[in-house]
C-alpha positions as CSV (number, residue, x, y, z in Angstrom):
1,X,11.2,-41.8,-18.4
2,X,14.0,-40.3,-16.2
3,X,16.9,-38.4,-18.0
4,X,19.5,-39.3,-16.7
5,X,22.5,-41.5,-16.4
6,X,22.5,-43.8,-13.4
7,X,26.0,-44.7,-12.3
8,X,26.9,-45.8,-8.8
9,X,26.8,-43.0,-6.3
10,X,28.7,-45.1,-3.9
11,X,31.9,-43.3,-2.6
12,X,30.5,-40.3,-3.3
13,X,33.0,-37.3,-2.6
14,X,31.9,-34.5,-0.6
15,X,32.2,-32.1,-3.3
16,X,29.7,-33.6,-4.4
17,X,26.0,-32.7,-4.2
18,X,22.4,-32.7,-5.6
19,X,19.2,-30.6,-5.5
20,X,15.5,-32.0,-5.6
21,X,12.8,-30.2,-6.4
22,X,9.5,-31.7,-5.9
23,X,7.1,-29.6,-8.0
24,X,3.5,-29.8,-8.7
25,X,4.0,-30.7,-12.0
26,X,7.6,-32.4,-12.6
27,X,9.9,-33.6,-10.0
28,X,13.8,-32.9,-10.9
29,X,16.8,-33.6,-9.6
30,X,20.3,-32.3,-10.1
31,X,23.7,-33.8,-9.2
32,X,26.9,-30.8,-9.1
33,X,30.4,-30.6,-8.9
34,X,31.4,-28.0,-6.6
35,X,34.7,-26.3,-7.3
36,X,36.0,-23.3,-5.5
37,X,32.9,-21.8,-5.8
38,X,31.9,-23.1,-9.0
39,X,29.2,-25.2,-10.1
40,X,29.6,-27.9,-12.5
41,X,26.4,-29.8,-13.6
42,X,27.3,-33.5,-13.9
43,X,23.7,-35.1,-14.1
44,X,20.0,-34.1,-14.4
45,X,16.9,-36.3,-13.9
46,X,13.2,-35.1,-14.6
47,X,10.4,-36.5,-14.5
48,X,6.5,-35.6,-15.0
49,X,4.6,-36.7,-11.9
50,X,1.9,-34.2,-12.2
51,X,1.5,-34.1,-8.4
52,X,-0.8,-31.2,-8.4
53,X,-3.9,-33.1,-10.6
54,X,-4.0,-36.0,-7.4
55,X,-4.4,-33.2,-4.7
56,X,-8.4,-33.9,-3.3
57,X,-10.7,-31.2,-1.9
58,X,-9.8,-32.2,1.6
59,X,-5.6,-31.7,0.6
60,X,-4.9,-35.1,0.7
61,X,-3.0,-36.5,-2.1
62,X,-4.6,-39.8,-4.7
63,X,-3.3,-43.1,-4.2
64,X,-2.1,-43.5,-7.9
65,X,-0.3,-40.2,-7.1
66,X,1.3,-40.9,-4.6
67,X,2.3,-44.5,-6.0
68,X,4.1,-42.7,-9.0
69,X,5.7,-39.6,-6.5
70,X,7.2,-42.7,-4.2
71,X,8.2,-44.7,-7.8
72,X,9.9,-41.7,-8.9
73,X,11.9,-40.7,-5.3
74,X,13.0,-44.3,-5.2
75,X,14.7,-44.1,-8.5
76,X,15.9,-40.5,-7.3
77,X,17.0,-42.5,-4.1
78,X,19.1,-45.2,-6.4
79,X,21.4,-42.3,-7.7
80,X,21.9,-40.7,-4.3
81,X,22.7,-43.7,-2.6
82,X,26.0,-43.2,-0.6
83,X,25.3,-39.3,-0.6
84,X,26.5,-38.0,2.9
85,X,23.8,-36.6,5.3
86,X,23.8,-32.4,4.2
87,X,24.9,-33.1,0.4
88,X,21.1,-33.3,-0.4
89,X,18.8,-30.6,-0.7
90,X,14.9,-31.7,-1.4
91,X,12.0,-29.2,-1.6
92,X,8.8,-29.7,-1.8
93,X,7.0,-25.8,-3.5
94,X,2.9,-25.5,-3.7
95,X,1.0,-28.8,-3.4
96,X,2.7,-29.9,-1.0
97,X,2.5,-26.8,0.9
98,X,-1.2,-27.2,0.4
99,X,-1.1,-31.1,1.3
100,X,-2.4,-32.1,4.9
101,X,1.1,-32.3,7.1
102,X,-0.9,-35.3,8.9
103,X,-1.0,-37.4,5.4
104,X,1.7,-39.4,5.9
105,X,3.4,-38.6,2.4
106,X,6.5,-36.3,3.5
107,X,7.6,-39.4,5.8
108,X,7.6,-42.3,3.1
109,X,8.8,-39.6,0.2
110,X,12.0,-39.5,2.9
111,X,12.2,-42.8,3.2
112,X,12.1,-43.3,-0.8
113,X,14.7,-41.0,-1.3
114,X,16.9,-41.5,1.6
115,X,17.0,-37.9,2.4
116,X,15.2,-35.5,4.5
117,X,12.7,-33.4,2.4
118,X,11.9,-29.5,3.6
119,X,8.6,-27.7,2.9
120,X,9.5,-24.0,1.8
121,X,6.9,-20.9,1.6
122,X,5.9,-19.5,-1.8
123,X,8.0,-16.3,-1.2
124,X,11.5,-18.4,-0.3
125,X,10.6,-20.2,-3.6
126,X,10.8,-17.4,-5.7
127,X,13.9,-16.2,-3.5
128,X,15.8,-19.4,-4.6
129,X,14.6,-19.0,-8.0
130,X,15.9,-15.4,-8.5
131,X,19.5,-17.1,-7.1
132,X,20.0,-20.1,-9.9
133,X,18.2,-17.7,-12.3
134,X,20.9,-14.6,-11.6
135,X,23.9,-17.1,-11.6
136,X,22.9,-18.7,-15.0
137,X,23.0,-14.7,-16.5
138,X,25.7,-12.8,-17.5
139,X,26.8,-10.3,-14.9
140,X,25.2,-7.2,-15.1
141,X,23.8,-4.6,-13.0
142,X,20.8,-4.4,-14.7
143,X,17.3,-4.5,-12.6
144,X,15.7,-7.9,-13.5
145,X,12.1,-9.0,-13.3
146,X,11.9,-12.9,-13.1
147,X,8.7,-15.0,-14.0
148,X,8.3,-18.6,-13.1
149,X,5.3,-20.8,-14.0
150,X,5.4,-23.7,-11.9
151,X,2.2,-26.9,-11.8
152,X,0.5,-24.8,-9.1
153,X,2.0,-21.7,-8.1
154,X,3.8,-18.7,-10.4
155,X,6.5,-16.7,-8.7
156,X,7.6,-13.2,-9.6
157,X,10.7,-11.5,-8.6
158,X,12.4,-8.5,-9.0
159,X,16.1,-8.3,-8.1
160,X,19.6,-6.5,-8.8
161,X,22.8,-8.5,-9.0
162,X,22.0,-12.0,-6.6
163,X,19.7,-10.4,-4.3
164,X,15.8,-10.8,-4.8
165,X,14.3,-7.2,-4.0
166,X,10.8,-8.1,-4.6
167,X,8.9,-11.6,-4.2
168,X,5.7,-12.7,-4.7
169,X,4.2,-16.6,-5.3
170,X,0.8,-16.5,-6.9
171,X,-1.5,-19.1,-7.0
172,X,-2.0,-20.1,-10.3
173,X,0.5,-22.5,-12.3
174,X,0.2,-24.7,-15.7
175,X,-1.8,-27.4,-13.9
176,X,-4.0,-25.9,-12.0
177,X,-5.3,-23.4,-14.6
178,X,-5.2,-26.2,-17.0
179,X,-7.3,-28.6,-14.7
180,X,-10.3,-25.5,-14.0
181,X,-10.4,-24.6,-17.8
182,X,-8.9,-27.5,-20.7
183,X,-10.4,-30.2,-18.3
184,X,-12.3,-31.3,-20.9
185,X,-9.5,-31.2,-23.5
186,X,-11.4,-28.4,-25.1
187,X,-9.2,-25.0,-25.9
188,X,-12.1,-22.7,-26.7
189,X,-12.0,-18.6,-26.7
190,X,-14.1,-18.3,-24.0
191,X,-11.8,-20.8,-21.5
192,X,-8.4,-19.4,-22.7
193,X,-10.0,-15.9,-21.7
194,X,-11.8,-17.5,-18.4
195,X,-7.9,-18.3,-17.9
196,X,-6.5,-15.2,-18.3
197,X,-8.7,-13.5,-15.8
198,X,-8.0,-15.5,-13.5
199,X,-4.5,-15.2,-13.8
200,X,-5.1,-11.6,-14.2
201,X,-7.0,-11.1,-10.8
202,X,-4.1,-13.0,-9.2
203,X,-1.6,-10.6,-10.3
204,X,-3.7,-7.5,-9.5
205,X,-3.0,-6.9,-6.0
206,X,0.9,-6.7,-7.0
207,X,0.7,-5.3,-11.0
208,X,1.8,-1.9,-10.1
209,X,4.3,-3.0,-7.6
210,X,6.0,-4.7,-9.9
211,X,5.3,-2.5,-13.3
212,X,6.7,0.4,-11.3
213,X,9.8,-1.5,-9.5
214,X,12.2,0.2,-12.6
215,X,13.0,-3.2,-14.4
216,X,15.6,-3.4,-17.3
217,X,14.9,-7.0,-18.2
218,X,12.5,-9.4,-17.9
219,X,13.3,-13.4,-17.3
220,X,11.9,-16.6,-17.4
221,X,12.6,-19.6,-16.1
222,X,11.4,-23.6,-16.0
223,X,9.8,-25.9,-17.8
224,X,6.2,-23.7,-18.5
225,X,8.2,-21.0,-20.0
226,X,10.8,-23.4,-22.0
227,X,8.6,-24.9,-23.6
228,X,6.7,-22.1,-24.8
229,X,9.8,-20.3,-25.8
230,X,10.9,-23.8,-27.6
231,X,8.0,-24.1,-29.2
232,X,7.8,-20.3,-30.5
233,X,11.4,-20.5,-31.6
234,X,10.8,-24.0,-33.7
235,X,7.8,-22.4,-35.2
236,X,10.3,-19.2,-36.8
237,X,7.9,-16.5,-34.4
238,X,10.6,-15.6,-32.4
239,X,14.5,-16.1,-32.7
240,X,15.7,-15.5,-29.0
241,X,13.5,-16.2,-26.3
242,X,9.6,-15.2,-25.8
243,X,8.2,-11.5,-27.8
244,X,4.7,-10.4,-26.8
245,X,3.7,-11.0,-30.7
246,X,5.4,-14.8,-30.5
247,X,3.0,-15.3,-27.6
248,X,-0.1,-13.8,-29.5
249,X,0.7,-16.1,-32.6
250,X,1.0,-18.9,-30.2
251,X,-2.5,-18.4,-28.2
252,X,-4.0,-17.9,-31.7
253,X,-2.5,-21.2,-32.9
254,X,-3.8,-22.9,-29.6
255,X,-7.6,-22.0,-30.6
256,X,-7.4,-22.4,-34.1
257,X,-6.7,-26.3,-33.0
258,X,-9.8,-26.2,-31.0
259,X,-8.2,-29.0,-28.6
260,X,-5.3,-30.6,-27.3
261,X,-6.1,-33.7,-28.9
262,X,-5.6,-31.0,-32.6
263,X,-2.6,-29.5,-31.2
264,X,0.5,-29.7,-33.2
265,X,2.9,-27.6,-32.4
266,X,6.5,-27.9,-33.4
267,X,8.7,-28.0,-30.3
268,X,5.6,-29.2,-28.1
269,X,6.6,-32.7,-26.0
270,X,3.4,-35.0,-25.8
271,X,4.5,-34.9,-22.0
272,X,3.9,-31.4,-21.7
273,X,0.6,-31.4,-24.2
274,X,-1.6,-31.3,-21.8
275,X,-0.8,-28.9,-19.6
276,X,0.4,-26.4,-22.2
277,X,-2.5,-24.3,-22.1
278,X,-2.8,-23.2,-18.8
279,X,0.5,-22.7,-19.2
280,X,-0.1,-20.2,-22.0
281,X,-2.6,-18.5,-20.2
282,X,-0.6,-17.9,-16.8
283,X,1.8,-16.5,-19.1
284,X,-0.6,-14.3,-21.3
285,X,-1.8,-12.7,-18.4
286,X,1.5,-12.1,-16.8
287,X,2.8,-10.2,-20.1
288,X,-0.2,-8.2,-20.2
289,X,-0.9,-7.6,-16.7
290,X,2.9,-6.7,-16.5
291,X,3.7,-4.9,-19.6
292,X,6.4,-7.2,-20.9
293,X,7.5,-6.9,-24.8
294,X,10.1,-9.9,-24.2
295,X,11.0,-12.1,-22.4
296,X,14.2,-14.1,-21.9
297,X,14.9,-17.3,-21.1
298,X,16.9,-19.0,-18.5
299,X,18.0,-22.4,-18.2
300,X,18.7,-22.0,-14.4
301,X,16.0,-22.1,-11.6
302,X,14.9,-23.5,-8.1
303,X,17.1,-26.5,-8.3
304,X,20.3,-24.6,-9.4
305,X,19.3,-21.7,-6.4
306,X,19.0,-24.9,-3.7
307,X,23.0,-25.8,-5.2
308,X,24.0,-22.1,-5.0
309,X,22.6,-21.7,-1.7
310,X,24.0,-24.5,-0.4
311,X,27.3,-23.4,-1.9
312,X,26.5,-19.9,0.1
313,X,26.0,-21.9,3.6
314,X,29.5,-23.8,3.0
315,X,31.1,-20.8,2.6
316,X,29.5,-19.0,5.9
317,X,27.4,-16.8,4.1
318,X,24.0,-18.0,5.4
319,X,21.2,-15.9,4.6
320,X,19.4,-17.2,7.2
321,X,22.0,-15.1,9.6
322,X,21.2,-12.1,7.5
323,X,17.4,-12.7,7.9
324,X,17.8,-13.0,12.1
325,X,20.0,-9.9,11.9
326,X,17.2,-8.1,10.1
327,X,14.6,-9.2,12.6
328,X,16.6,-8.2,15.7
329,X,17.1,-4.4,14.1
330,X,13.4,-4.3,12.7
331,X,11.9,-5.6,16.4
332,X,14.7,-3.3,18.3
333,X,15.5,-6.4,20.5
334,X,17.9,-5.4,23.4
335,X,20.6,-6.9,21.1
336,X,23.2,-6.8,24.5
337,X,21.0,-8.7,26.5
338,X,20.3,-11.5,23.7
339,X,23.9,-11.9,22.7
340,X,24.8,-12.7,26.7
341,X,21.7,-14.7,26.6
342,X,23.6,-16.9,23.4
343,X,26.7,-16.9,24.9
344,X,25.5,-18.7,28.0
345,X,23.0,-21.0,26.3
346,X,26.2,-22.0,23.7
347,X,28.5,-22.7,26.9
348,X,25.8,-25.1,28.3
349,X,24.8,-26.7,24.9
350,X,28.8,-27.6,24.5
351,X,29.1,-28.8,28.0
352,X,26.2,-31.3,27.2
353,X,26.1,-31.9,23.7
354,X,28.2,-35.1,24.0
355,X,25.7,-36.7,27.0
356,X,22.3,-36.4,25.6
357,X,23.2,-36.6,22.4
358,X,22.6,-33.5,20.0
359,X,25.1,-33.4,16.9
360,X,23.7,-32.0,14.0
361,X,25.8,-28.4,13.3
362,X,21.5,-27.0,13.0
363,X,21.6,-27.5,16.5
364,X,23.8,-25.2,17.4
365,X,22.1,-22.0,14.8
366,X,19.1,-23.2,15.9
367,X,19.8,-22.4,19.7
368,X,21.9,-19.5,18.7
369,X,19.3,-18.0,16.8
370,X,16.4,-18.7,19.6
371,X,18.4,-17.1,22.1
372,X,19.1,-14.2,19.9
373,X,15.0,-13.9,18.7
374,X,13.6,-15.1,22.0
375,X,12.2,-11.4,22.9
376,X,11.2,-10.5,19.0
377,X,7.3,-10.5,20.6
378,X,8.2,-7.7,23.2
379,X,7.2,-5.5,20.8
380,X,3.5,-6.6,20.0
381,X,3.5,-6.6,24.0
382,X,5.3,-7.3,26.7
383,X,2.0,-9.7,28.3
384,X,2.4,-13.4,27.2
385,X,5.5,-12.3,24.4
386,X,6.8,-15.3,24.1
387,X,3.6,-16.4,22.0
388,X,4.0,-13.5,20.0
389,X,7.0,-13.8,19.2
390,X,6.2,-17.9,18.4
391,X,3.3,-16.5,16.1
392,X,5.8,-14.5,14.2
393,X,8.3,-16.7,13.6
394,X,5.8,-19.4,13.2
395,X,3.9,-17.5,10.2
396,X,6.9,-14.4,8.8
397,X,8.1,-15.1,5.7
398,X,11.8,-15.8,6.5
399,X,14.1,-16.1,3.6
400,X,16.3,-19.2,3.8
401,X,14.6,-20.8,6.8
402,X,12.1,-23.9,5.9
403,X,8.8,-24.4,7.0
404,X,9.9,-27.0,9.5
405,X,13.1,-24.6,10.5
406,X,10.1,-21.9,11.6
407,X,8.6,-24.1,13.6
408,X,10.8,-25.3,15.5
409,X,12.5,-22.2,16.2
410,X,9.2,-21.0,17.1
411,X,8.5,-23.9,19.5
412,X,11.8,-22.7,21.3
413,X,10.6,-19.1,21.5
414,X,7.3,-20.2,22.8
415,X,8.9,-22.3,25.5
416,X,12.0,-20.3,26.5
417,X,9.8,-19.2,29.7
418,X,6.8,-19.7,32.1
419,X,5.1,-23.1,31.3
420,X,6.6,-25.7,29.2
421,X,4.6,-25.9,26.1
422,X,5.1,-29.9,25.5
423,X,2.7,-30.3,23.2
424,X,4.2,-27.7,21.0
425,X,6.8,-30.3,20.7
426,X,5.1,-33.2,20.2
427,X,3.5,-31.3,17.3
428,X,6.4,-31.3,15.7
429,X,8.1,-33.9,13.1
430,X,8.5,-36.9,15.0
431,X,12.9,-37.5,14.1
432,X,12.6,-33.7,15.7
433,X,10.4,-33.8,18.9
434,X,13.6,-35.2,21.4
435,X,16.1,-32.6,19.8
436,X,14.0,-29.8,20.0
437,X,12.8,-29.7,23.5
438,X,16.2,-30.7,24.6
439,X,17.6,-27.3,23.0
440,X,14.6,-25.6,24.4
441,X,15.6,-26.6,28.1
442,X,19.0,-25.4,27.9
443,X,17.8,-22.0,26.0
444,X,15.2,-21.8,29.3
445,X,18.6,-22.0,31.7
446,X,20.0,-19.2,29.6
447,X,17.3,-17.0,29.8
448,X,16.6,-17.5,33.8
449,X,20.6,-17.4,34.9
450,X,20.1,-13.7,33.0
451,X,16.9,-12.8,34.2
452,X,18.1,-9.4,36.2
453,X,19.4,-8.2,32.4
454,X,22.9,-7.1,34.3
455,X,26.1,-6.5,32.1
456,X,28.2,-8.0,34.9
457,X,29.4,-11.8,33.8
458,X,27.4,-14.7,35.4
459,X,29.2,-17.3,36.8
460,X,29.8,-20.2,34.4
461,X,28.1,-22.7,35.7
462,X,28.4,-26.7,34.8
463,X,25.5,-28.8,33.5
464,X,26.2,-32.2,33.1
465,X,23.0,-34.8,31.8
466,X,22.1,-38.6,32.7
467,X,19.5,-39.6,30.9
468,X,16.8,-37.0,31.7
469,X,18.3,-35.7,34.7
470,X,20.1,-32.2,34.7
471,X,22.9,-31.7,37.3
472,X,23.7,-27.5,37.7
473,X,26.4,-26.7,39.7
474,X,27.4,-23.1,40.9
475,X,30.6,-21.6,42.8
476,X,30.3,-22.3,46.2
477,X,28.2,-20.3,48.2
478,X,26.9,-18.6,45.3
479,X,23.2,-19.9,45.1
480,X,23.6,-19.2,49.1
481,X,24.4,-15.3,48.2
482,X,21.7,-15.5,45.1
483,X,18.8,-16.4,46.8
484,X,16.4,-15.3,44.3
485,X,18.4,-17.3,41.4
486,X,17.6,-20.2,43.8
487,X,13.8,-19.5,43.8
488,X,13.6,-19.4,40.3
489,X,15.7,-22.4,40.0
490,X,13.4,-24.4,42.2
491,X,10.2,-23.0,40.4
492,X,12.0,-23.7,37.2
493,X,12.7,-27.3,38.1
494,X,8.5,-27.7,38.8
495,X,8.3,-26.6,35.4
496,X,10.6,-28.7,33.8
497,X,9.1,-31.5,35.5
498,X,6.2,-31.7,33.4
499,X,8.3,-32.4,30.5
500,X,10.3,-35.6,31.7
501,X,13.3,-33.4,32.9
502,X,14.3,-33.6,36.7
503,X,16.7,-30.7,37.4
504,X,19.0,-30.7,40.2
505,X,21.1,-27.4,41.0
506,X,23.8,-27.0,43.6
């Protein structure tokens, strides 16, 4: 049953917010105060969906699955009722990352909660997970190594103050180990060390990166870890968080009991019963493959990262501008030409903003950042860039942008020149189809009015929309004295043709 209490959420103050976390194993939810840049915990709501065990070989999700992921989002849905649009910030981590996009779920999960929900990549996982984890320890500038075991996937991190350094999502998790070895309720010495190399030939490829990353403290975080460190505390084998001998006493207890069914462990929920053993093994195998003595435990993680993040973004400090910054200095993009490139395409997007409509504030990063990132494939080669540099947007890791935040800003690189990719558009979401190629249009007037890359000011034209139809208009006599601006205005309207848009230039 939901923890939780349910009052109204009707009137709710802007100050106000909530973080969802839709995991593979339990679904939470988190209601926060926000006070001059402190976070105040007002309400918490869990419960064990076990999403992960009603993924199918061919990623679609079971029907009794889904039934109790859409029960659970509407009673998530009650308590946000009356939330404003950007208060709410729903994740969904591994299975749904692995879950066919063309299922259906995300689109009835929104309607269930009454909030859009945002697919994020393994590695931004662990980079919100490092964030609630550092603000939930004391300050210190320690180096930390973080370890979270989620249903499906187990994230490691190692970072220094609030900044993640290292990042890596595995997959392997409580219920998916648990599924492939205790399936049969069974907690024998061979499965429990079946489990352990598996998790240990997870983490290979990254042990020595992180053994050798000069760690001071190791912590970990959610509910595999919690309950484990419960569990080892209640049973007097460890006083403060997790030891390397508390974990060897409790695998040892685990297959003395022979099988779940035996298990009685004091600190051990019945909820969490049977998935504990995975659990255990994910993190035998970490300690091992890792060389932890002890472990730590935190009582922040994802959810608490998605309020502090949030928090971040209120305050300007959007990592996602730090990640596009990166990108233009790692790709040595003509940073001059881009930034005239965003000025003009910002100047047209505020002249028609109001007529077509586009409001949401991500409109106006998302062109901003296009235009900045719209040569990023020059590097891999000048031929056909634009599709390199959609391929890399598309597929980077790119801390703080979602999976759907990729692709569309990769849909706007791809189309900011030559033909119009529509169905690039019409792959995407459908509530972001419209938007999306609208931005792209005006990002594709940007580009052409700078096409001769000269430092001398453009003429601010005015674009005005009806409907689907574009009016430019230019000084007089100055398409007459630009003749080859006119050409590609003409070749550009062709173009733009194709995708319902009739431009006319004067």
């Amino acid at each position: 049953m939901p923890e939780a209490s349910h009052q109204a959420a009707e009137g709710v103050s802007r100050d106000i917010v909530a973080a969802v976390d839709l995991g593979s194993n339990s679904f939470h939810m988190i209601v926060a105060r926000l006070d001059d840049g402190h976070m105040q915990i007002t309400d918490r709501i869990k419960e064990m969906v076990r999403l992960g065990e009603g993924l199918t070989d061919d990623k679609l999700l079971a029907p009794e699955v889904v039934a109790r992921a859409l029960a659970c989002l509407e009673r998530f849905g009650q308590r946000l009722r009356g939330f404003p649009p950007g208060s709410v910030r729903a994740v969904g981590t591994n299975t749904l990352r692995q879950a066919r996009p063309d299922s259906g779920f995300i689109e009835r999960a929104e309607a269930a909660l009454g909030h859009p929900i945002d697919i994020i990549s393994g590695r931004e996982e662990a980079r919100l997970i490092y964030l609630g984890v550092a603000h939930g320890l004391a300050a210190g500038a320690e180096r930390r190594l973080v370890v979270d075991i989620g249903g499906g996937s187990t994230e490691i991190i190692v970072g220094q103050g609030f900044s993640a350094r290292l990042r890596e999502s595995l997959h392997m998790g409580c219920v998916s180990l648990s599924l492939k070895h205790f399936a049969d309720g069974r907690i024998t010495a061979r499965a429990m060390q079946k489990a352990e190399l598996d998790g240990a030939l997870e983490l290979r490829p990254v042990r020595e990166l992180f053994r050798h990353a000069c760690w001071q403290k190791a912590v970990g975080s959610s509910g595999t870890i919690r309950s484990i460190a419960a569990v080892v505390n209640a049973e007097g084998w460890c006083e403060d968080g997790i030891s390397a001998d508390s974990l060897t006493r409790l695998r040892e207890a685990l297959l003395t009991a022979g099988k779940l069914s035996a298990v009685s462990l004091k600190g051990l929920t019945d909820e969490r019963k049977p998935v504990f053993a995975g659990g255990v093994a994910v993190l035998c195998s970490v300690f091992e493959s890792l060389g932890i003595r002890h472990m730590q435990v935190s009582d922040y993680a994802l959810r608490e990262g998605l309020i502090y993040e949030m928090m971040g973004r209120s305050q300007h400090e959007d990592v996602r501008e730090r990640t596009v910054e990166t990108l233009c200095r790692q790709f040595r993009i003509d940073q001059a030409h881009s930034q005239r490139v965003r000025a003009t395409a910002l100047a047209l997007y505020h002249q028609i903003a109001p007529a077509w409509p586009l409001r949401d504030p991500d409109h106006l990063l998302m062109l901003s950042w296009a235009a900045r990132l719209h040569e990023i494939g020059v590097m891999v080669a000048h031929s056909q860039y634009q599709k390199h540099g959609a391929y890399l947007l598309r597929n980077a890791d790119l801390a703080g942008f979602t999976r759907q935040e990729q692709t569309v800003l990769a849909a706007l690189v791809l189309g900011h020149r030559r033909k119009f990719p529509v169905a690039e558009f019409l792959n995407l979401p459908q509530d972001a189809q419209d938007d999306a190629r609208r931005l792209c249009v005006i990002l594709r007037l940007a580009v052409l009015l700078h096409r001769g890359r000269s430092a001398v000011n453009k003429p601010n034209p005015r674009l005005q929309a009806n409907a689907n139809v574009l009016t430019l208009s230019f000084p007089d006599n100055w398409l007459a004295d630009h003749p080859l601006t006119q050409l590609e205005l003409e070749q550009e309207a062709e173009r733009l043709a194709v995708a319902g848009i009739s431009l006319n230039f004067a």
